[in-house]
VEXDREN-2710 file (C-alpha; in Angstrom, 1 decimal):
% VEXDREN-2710
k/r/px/py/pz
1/UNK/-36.4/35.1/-6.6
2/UNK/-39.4/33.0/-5.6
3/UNK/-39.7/32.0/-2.0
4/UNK/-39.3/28.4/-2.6
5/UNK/-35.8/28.7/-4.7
6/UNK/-34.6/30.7/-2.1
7/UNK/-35.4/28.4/0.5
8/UNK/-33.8/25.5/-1.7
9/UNK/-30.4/27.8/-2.3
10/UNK/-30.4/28.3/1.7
11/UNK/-30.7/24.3/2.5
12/UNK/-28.0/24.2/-0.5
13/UNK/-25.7/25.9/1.1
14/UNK/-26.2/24.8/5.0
15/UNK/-25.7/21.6/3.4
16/UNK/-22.3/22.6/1.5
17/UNK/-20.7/23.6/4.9
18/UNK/-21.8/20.9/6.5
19/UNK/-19.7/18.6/4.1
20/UNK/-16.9/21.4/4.1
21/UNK/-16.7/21.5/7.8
22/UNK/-17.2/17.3/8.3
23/UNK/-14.3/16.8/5.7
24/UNK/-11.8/19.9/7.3
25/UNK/-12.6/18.8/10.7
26/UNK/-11.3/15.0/9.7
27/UNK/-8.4/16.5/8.2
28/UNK/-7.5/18.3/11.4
29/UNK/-7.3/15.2/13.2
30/UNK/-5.8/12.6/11.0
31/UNK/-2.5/12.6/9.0
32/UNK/-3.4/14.5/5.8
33/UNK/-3.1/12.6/2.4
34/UNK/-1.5/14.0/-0.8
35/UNK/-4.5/16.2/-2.5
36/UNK/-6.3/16.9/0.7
37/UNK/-5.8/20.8/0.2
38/UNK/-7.2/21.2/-3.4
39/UNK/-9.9/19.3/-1.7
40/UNK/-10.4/21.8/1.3
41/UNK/-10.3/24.3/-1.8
42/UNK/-13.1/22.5/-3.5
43/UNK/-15.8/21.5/-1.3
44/UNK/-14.9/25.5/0.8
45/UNK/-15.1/27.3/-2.4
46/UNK/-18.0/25.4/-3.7
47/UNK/-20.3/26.0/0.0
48/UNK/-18.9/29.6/-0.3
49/UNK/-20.7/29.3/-4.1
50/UNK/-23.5/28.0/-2.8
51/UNK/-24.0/31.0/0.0
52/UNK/-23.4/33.8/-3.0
53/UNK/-26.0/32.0/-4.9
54/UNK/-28.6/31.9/-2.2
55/UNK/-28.0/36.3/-2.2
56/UNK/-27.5/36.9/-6.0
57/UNK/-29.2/39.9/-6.1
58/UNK/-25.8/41.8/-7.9
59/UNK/-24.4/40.7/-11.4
60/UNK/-21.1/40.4/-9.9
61/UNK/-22.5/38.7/-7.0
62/UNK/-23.9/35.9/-9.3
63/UNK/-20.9/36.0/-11.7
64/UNK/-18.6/34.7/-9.1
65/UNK/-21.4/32.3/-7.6
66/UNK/-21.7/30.8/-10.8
67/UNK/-17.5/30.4/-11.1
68/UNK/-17.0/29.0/-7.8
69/UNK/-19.8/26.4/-8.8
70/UNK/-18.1/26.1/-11.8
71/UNK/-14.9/24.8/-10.2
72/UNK/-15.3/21.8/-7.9
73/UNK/-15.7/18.8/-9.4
74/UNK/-12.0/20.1/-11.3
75/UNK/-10.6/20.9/-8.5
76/UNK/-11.7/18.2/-6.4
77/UNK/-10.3/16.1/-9.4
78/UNK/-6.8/17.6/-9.3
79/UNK/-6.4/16.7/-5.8
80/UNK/-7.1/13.2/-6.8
81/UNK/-4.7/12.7/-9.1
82/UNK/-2.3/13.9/-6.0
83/UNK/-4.1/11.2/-4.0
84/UNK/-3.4/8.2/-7.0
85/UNK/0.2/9.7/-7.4
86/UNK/1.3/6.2/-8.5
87/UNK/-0.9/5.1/-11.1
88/UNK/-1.7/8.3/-12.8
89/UNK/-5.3/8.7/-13.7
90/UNK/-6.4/9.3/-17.2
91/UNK/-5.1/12.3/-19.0
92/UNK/-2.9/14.5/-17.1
93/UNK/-3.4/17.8/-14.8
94/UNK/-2.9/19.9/-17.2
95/UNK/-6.1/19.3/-19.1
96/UNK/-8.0/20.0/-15.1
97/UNK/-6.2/23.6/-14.9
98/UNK/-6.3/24.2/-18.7
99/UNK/-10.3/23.9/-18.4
100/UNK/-10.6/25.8/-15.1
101/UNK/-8.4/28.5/-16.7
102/UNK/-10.5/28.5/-20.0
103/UNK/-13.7/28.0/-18.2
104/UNK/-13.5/31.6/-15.9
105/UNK/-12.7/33.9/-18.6
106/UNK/-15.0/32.4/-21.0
107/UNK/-17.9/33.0/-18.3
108/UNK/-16.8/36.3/-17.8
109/UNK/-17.4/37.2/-21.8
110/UNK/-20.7/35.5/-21.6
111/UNK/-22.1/37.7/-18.6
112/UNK/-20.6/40.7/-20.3
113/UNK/-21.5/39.9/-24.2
114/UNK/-25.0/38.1/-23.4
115/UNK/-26.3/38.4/-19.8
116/UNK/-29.4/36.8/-20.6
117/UNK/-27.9/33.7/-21.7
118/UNK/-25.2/34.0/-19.6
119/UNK/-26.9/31.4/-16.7
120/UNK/-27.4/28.8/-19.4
121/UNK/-23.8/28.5/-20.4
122/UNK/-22.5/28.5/-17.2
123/UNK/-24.9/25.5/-16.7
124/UNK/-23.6/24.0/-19.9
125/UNK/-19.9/24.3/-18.7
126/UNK/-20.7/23.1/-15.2
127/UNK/-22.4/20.1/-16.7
128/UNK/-19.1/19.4/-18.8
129/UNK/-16.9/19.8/-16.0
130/UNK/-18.8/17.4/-14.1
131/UNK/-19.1/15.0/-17.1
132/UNK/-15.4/15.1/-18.1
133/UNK/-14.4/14.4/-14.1
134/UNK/-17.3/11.3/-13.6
135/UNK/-14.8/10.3/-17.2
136/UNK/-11.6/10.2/-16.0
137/UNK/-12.4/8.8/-12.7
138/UNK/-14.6/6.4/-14.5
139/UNK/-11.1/5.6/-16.8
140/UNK/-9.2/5.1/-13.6
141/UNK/-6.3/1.8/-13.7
142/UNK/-8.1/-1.2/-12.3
143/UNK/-5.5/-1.4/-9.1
144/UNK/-7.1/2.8/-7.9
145/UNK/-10.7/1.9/-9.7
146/UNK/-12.1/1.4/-6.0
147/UNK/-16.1/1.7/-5.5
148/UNK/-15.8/5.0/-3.9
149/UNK/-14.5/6.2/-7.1
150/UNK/-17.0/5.0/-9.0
151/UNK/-19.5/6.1/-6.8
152/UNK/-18.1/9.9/-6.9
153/UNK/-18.3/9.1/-10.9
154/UNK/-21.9/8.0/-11.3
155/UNK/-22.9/10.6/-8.8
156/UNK/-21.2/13.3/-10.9
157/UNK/-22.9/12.1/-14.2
158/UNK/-26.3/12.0/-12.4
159/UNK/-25.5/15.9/-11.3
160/UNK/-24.3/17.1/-14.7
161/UNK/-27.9/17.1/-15.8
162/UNK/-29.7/19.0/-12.6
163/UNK/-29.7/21.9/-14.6
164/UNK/-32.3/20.5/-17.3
165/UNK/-34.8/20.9/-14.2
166/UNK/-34.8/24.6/-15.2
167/UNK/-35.0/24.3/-18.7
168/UNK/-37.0/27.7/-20.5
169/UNK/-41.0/26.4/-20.7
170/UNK/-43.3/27.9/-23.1
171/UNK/-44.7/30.1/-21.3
172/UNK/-48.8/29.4/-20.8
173/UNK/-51.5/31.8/-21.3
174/UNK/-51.9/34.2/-18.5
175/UNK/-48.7/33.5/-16.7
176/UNK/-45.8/36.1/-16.6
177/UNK/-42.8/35.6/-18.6
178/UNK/-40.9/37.6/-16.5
179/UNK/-41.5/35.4/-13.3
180/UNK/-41.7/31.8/-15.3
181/UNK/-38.0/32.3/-16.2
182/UNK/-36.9/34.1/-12.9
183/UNK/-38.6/30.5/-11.3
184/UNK/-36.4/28.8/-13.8
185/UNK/-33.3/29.7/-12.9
186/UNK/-30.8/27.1/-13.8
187/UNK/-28.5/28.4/-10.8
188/UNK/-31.5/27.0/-8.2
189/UNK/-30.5/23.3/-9.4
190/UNK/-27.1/24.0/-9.9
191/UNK/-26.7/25.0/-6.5
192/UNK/-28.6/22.1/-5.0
193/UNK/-26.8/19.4/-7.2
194/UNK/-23.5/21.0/-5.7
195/UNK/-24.2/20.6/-2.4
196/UNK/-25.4/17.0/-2.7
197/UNK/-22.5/16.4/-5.0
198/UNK/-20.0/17.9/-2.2
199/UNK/-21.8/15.0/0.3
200/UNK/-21.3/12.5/-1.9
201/UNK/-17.5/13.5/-2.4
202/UNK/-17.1/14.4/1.3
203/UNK/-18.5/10.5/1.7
204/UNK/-16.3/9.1/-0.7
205/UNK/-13.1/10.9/0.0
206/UNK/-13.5/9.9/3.9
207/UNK/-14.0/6.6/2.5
208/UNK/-11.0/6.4/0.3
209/UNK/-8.7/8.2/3.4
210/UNK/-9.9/5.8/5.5
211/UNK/-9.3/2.8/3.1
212/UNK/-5.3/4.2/2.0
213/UNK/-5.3/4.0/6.2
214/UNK/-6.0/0.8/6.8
215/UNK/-3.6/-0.6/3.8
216/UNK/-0.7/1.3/5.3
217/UNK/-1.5/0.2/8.6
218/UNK/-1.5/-2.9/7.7
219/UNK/1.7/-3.3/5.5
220/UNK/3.5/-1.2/8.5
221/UNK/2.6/-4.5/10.8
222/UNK/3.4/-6.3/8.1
223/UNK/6.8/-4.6/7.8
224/UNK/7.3/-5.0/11.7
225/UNK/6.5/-8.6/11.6
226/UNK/9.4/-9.1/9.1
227/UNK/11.2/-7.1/11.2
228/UNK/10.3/-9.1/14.1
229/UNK/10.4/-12.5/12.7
230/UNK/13.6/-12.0/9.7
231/UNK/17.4/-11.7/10.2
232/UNK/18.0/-8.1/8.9
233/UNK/21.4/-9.0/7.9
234/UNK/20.5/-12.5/6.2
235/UNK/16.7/-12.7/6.1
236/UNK/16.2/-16.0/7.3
237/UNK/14.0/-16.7/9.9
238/UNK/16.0/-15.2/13.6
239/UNK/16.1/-17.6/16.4
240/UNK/12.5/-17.2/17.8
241/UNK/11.0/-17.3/14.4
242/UNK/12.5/-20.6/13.2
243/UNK/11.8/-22.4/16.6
244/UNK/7.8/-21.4/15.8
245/UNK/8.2/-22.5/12.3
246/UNK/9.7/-25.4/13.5
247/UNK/7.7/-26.3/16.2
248/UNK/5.0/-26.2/13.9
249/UNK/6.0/-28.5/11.0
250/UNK/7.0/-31.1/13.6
251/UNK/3.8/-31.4/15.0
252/UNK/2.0/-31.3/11.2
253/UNK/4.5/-33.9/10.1
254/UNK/4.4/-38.0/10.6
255/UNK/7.0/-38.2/14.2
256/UNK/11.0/-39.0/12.7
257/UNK/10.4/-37.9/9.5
258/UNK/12.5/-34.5/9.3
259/UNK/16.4/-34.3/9.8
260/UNK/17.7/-31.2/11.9
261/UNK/21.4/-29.5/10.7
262/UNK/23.4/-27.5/12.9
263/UNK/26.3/-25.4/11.0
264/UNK/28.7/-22.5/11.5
265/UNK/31.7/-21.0/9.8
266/UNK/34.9/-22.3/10.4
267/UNK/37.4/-19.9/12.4
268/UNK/34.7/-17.1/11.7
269/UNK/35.7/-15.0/14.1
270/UNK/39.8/-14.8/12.7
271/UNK/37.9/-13.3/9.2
272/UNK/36.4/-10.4/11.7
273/UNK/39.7/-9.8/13.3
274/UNK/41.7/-9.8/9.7
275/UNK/39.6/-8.4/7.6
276/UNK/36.9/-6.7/9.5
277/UNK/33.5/-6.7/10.4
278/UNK/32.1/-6.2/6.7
279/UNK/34.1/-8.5/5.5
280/UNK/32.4/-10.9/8.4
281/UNK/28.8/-9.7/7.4
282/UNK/29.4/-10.8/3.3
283/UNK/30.5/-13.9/4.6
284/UNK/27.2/-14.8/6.4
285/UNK/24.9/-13.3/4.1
286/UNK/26.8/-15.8/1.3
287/UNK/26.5/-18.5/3.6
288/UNK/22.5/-17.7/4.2
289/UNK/22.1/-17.3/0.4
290/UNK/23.7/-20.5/-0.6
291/UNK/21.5/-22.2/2.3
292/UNK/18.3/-20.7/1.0
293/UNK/19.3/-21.5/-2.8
294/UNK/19.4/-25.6/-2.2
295/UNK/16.0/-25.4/-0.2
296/UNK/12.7/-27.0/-0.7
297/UNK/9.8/-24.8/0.0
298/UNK/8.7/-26.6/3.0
299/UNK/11.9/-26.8/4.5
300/UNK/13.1/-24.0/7.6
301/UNK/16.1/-22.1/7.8
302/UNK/16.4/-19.7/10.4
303/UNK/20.1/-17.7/11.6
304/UNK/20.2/-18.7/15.6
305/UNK/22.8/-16.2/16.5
306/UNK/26.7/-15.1/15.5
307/UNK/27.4/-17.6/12.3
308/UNK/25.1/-20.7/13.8
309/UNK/22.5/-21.1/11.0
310/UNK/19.9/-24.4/11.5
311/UNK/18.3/-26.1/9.5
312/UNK/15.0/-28.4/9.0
313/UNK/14.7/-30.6/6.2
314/UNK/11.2/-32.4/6.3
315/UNK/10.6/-35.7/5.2
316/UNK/13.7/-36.2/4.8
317/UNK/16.8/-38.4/6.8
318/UNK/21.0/-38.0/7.3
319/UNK/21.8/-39.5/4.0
320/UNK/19.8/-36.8/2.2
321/UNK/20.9/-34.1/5.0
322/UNK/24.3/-35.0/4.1
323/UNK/23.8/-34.5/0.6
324/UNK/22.3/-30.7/1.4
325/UNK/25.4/-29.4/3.4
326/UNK/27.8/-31.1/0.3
327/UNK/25.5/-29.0/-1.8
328/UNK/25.5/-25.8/0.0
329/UNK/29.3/-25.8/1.0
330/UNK/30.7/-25.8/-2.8
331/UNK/28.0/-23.0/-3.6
332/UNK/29.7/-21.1/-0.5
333/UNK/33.4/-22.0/-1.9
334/UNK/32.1/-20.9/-5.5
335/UNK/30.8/-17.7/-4.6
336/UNK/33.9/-16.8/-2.0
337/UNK/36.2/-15.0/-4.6
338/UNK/33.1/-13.2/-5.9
339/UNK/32.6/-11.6/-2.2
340/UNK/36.9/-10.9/-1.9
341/UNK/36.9/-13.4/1.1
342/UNK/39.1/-16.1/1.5
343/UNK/38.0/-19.6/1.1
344/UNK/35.1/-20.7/3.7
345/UNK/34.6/-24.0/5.0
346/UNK/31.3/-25.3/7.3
347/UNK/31.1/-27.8/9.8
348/UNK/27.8/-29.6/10.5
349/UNK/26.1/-31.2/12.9
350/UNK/23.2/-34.0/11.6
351/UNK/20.2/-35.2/14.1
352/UNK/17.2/-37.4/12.8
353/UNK/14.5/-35.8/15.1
354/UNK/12.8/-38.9/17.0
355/UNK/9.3/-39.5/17.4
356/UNK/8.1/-37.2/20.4
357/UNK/11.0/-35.1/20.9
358/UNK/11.2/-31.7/21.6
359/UNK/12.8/-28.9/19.1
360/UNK/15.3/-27.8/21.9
361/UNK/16.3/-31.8/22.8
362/UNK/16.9/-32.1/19.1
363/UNK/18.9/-28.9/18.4
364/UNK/21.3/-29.8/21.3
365/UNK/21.9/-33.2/19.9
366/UNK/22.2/-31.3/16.9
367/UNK/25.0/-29.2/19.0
368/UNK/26.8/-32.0/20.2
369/UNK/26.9/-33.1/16.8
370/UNK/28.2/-30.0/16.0
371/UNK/30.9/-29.5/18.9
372/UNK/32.2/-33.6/17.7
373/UNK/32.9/-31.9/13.7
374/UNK/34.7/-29.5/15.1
375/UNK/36.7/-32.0/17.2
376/UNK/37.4/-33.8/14.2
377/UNK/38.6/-31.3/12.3
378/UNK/36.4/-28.6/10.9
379/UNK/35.2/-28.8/7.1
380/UNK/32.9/-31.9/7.5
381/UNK/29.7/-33.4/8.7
382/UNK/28.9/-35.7/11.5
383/UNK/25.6/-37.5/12.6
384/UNK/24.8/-37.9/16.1
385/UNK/22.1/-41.0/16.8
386/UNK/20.9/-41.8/20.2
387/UNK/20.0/-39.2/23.1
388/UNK/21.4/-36.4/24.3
389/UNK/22.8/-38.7/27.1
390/UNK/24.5/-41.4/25.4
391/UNK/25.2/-39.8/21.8
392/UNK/26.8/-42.0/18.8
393/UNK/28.8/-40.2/16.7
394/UNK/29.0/-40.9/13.0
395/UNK/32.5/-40.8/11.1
396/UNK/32.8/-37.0/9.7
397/UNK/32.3/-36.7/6.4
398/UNK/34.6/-34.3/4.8
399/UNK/33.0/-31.3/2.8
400/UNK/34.4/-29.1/0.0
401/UNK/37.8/-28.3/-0.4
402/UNK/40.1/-28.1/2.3
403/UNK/40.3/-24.5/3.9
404/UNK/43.5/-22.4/2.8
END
């Protein structure tokens, strides 16, 4: 083999462990996606490959050269469809092993039937594994066609035709036969388009690790926001969450134009005692369904402990608040014999927030409010107007039917 090829099989292959060992030493210390073995298996079979090839002085030697060079862009594919799980890729995995297991004893006839053309057809049937891989990732679904997969696609099409840098030149007058085709051995470019082929994939795939990463990072804060902000048991906004959302919309909002509810289940704690806690936990997820159902989108709910839900209609005064809790208490008494619970009733408490005033002023006039329905017999509304001081009660307003 001429110096230079040999040379160019030697870069080859230091450049096919390189991408092995960058891609196997990531894997050791990150969390290891679905497909990363049959990767480790591709890009360590293909450098091993590319190290036979560089010393393929013995048929053998270059028969199994020429199958592990054979393999990778299949095998690299198979892990991919691992990787995609979800939205399958084109075809199915069968096709990848059906090829690979065609593909080995198929080169094995040509080396024993036709040594001579033996290195041309495993160039032809490296060229269509590569083609039919840069396909099917090419044919990806739109949501996994990232540009690292299209990247590892257009760099396998470009590869698939290194081997037409060796193809069999008339031979000129004078020169040796012999040493024209030894010079133009398709396994030199084969071997070099491998090992760039196994950078470009150890890129991509460090790329796309690196991207599937960041996404679950990101929807695990996401999921401990929720878990942060949300009533598990309700999901409403908790306590802390509905005072921020709160806060907010009061200071986006012209000053009095939101009205501020205050509610809780009636005797709530006799239907833990009688009927357990379960039967306790339906009762406050109907009540924080029904609340949620008769809701404007720019209106906050939020659960502020036990059964105390609030409530903060914007734009919006008592006469309309009154109309809301009306509203939500017969969806509560309609839904009650659906959830095997005996018949709830609500009492409210109704504040217009004024001008300046802070959330916590208004939700304890909101409280008082509150504390006054319950003096005057549970099942009702009242309205509280003046300050916390000096509070003037509405007359309740009964809600619903009256509790059994």
């Amino acid at each position: 083999m001429p110096t230079a090829s040999l040379d160019a099989l030697q870069v080859a292959a230091a450049t096919a462990a390189v991408a092995a060992a960058s891609l196997t030493g990531f894997g050791l210390r990150h969390a290891q996606q679905r497909g990363w073995r049959w990767w480790m298996g591709a890009v360590w079979l293909a450098a091993f490959g590319t190290v036979l090839a560089a010393t393929a002085s013995h048929p053998v030697v270059r028969f199994l050269a020429e199958v592990l060079l054979l393999q990778w862009p299949l095998t690299l594919l198979i892990g991919l469809r691992r990787f995609h799980a979800r939205g399958a890729l084109p075809l199915h995995a069968s096709v990848d092993f059906g090829a690979l297991l065609f593909g080995v004893p198929a080169l094995a006839l040509a080396f024993a039937v036709a040594p001579a053309q033996a290195p041309w057809a495993a160039a032809a049937a490296g060229s269509l594994a590569l083609l039919y891989a840069a396909m099917v990732a090419l044919r990806t679904p739109a949501s996994h066609a990232t540009p690292p997969m299209q990247a590892l696609a257009a760099s396998q099409c470009l590869l698939a035709f290194a081997p037409l840098a060796a193809l069999p030149l008339q031979a000129a007058s004078g020169i040796d036969s012999l040493a024209l085709r030894t010079a133009l051995d398709p396994l030199v470019p084969r071997a070099v388009a491998a090992a760039l082929g196994l950078m470009v994939a150890a890129f991509v795939l460090l790329t796309m690790v690196g991207q599937r990463t960041e996404q679950q990072l990101r929807e695990s804060r996401q999921r401990l926001r929720t878990l942060a902000n949300m009533d598990a048991l309700t999901q409403v906004p908790n306590r802390r969450h509905f005072n921020d959302l709160a806060v907010v919309a009061l200071r986006h909002d012209p000053p009095g134009s939101a009205v501020l509810l205050m509610f809780d289940v009636d005797h709530f704690k006799r239907i833990n005692d009688t009927l357990g806690h379960a039967a306790g936990d339906r009762a406050l997820t109907l009540v924080a369904g029904s609340m949620l159902e008769h809701l404007r989108a720019e209106d906050v709910p939020g659960r502020l402990g036990g059964d105390e839900f609030a409530l903060l209609l914007r734009g919006a005064g008592v006469p309309a608040a009154m109309g809301v809790a009306e509203r939500i208490v017969h969806a509560v008494q309609r839904r009650t014999g659906e959830q095997q619970l005996p018949r709830l009733t609500l009492s409210f408490g109704v504040v217009q927030v004024l001008g300046e005033e802070p959330l916590d002023e208004a939700l304890r006039r909101a409280d008082q409010a509150l504390f006054e329905a319950k003096r005057q017999g549970r099942n009702c509304a009242v309205a509280a107007e003046g300050d916390e001081a000096h509070p003037v009660f509405s007359e309740s307003q009964r809600l619903g039917l009256a509790a059994a």
